[in-house]
C-alpha positions as CSV (number, residue, x, y, z in Angstrom):
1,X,1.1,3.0,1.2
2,X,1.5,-0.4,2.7
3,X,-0.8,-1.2,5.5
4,X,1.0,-1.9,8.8
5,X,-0.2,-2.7,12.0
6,X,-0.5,1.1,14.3
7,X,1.4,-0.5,17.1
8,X,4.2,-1.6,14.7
9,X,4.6,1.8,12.7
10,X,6.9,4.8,13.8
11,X,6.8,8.4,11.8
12,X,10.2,10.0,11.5
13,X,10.4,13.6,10.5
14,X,13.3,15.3,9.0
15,X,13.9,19.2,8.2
16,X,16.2,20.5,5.5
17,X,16.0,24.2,5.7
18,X,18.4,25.0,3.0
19,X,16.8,22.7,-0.1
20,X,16.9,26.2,-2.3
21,X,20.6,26.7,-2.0
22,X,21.9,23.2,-2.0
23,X,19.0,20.7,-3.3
24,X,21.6,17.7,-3.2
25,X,22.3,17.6,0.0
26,X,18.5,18.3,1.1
27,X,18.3,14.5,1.7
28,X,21.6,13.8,3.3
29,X,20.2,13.4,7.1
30,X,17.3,11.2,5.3
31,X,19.7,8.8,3.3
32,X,22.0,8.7,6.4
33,X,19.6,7.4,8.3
34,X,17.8,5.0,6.0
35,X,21.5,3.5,4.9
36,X,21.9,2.9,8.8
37,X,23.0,-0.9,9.2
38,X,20.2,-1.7,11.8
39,X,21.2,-5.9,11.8
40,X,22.5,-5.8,15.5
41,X,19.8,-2.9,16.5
42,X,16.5,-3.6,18.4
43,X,14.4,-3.5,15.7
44,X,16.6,-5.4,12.4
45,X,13.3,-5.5,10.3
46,X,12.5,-1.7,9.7
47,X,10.6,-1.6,6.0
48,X,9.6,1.6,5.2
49,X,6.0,2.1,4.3
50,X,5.8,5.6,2.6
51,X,8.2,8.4,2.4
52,X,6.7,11.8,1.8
53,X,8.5,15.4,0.7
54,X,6.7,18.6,1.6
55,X,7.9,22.7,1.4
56,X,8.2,24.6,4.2
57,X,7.1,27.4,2.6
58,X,10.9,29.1,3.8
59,X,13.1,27.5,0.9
60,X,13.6,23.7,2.8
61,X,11.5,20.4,2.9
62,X,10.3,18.4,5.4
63,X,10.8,14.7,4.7
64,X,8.3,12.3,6.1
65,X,9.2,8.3,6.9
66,X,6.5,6.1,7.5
67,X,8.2,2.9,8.6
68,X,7.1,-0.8,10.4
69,X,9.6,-1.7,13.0
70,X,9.4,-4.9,11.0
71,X,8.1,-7.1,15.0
72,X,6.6,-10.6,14.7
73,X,3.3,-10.5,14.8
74,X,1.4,-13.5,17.1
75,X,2.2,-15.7,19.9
């Protein structure tokens, strides 16, 4: 994992309950969000530092992003 500053770094979490029954879509809310055009947003720089897929334990996943809001650091 990339080493980013903790007061630049957000963790977004995302459930997919129904990964079993339909494992293509399991990442749709994920991808959707990641494809987001962010150029006019208030943070344009977002990299993404580490993405993580865990079981539930119930048939879904939860999908972990690591990301830096991508802020100048300094003066």
């Amino acid at each position: 994992m990339e080493s980013i500053p903790a007061s630049d770094t957000r963790v977004y979490l995302f459930h997919s309950p129904d990964a079993d029954v339909d494992p293509g879509a399991a990442m749709d809310k994920v991808n959707n969000w990641l494809a987001k055009d962010r150029s006019n947003a208030a943070y344009p720089n977002l990299k993404i530092a580490d993405i993580s897929v865990v079981p539930d334990g119930k048939g879904g996943v939860y999908t972990t992003v690591v990301c830096s809001l991508g802020r100048a650091t300094g003066a």
